[in-house]
C-alpha positions in Angstrom: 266.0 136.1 86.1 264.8 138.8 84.2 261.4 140.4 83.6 261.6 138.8 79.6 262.6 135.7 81.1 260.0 135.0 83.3 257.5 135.7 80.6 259.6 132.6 78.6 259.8 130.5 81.6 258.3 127.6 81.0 257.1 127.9 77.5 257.0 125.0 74.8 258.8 125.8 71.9 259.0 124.5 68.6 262.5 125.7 66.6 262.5 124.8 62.8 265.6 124.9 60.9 267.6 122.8 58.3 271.0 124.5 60.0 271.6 122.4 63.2 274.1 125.5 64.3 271.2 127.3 64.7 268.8 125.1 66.6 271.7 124.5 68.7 271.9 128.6 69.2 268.3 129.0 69.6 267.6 126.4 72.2 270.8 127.9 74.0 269.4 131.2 73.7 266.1 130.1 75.2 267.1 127.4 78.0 264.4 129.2 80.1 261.8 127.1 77.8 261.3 123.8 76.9 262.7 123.5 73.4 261.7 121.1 70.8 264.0 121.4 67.1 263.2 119.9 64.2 265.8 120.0 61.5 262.6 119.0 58.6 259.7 120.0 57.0 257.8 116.6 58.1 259.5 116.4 61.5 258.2 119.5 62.2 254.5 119.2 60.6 254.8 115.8 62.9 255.7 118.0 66.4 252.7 120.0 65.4 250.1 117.6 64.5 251.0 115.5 67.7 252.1 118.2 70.4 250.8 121.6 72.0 253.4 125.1 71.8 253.3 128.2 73.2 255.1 129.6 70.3 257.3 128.4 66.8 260.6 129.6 65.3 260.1 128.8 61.9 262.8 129.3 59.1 261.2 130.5 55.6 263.6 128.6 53.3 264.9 125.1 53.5 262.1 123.9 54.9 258.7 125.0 53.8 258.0 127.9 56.4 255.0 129.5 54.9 253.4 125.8 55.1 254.4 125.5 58.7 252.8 128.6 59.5 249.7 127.7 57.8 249.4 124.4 60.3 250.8 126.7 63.1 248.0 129.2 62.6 245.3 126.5 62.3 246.6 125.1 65.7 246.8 128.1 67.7 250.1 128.5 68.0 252.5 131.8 67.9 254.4 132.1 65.3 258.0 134.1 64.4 259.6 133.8 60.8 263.3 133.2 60.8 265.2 134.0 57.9 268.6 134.7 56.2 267.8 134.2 52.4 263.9 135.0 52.3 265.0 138.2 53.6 262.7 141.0 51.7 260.0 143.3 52.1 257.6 141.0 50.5 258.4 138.1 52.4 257.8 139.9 55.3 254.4 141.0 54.3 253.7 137.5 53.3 254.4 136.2 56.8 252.2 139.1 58.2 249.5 137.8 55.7 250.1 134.0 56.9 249.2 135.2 60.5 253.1 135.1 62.0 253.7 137.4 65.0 257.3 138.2 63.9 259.7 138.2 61.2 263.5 137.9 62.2 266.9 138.1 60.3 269.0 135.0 60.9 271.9 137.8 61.9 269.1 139.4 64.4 268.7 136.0 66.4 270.7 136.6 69.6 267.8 138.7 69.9 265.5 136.1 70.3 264.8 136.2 74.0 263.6 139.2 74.0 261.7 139.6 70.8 259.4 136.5 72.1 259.2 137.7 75.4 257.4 141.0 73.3 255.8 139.1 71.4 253.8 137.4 74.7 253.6 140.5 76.5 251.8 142.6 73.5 249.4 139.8 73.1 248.7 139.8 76.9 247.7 143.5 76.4 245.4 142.5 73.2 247.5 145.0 71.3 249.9 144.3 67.6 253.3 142.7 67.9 254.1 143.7 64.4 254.2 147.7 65.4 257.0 146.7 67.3 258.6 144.9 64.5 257.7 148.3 62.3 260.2 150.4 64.6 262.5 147.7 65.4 263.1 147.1 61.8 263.1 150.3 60.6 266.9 151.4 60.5 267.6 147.7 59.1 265.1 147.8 56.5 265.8 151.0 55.1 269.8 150.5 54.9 269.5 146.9 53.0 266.5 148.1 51.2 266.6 152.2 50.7 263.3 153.2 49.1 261.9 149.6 48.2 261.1 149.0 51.8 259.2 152.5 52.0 256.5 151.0 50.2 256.2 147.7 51.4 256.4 149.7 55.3 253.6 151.7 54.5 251.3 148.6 53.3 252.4 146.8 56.4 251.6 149.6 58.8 247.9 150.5 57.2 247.5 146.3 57.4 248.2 146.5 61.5 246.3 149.5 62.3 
């Protein structure tokens, strides 16, 4: 097991999606973790009200994300946006705003292992996981999005400094 493994191990995890390919993928993808999917809104504001996680996958369309993350916040728990249609500059400020840790492409989910195993060790160290996100993104952002995502960058890195 590696070192971004053993930061997983163990962790209660709350996936969120209305695609069950994709919960199936995730909780594949994270089988160092104790996995809980919900495939709905209320099944998933019922996991939250009711149970403690480390972290939650949350997808921004199909079911209601941004209210998710809202209860998410209020309970503590770390959130990452997943996304294939919500996929823009200003949704990804909008999860930065809502207090998510990360914002992830649907096509960027393989991914996943390590990007919350970052996520866990920047917050160790009391330092940003979005500067991470800034560079990861960059090269993505700016082919989809060309100059549009300049602007929305620069907002999001003078919000995390």
């Amino acid at each position: 097991m590696g070192t971004k493994e053993v930061l997983l191990k163990g962790k209660k995890i709350l996936i969120v999606d209305d695609e069950p390919d994709v919960l199936d993928t995730l909780q594949d993808l994270l089988s160092m973790c104790e996995v809980v999917k919900a495939g709905s809104f209320e099944e998933a504001k019922k996991h939250l009200e009711t149970q403690r996680f480390d972290m939650a996958i949350l997808d921004i369309m199909g079911v209601d994300g941004y209210e998710l993350l809202e209860l998410s916040v209020a309970k503590k728990v770390t959130a990452v946006m997943l996304t294939a249609h919500a996929l823009s500059p200003e949704d990804t400020i909008k999860s930065f705003r809502g207090g998510a840790a990360f914002y992830v492409p649907k096509d960027k989910m393989s991914e996943m292992p390590a990007i919350l195993a970052n996520i866990l060790e920047a917050k160790n160290k009391g330092k940003s996981t979005w500067m991470p996100f800034v560079g990861w993104a960059e090269a993505y952002y700016n082919a989809k999005f060309g100059p549009k995502w300049e602007k929305s960058k620069k907002e999001l890195e003078e919000k995390i400094k």
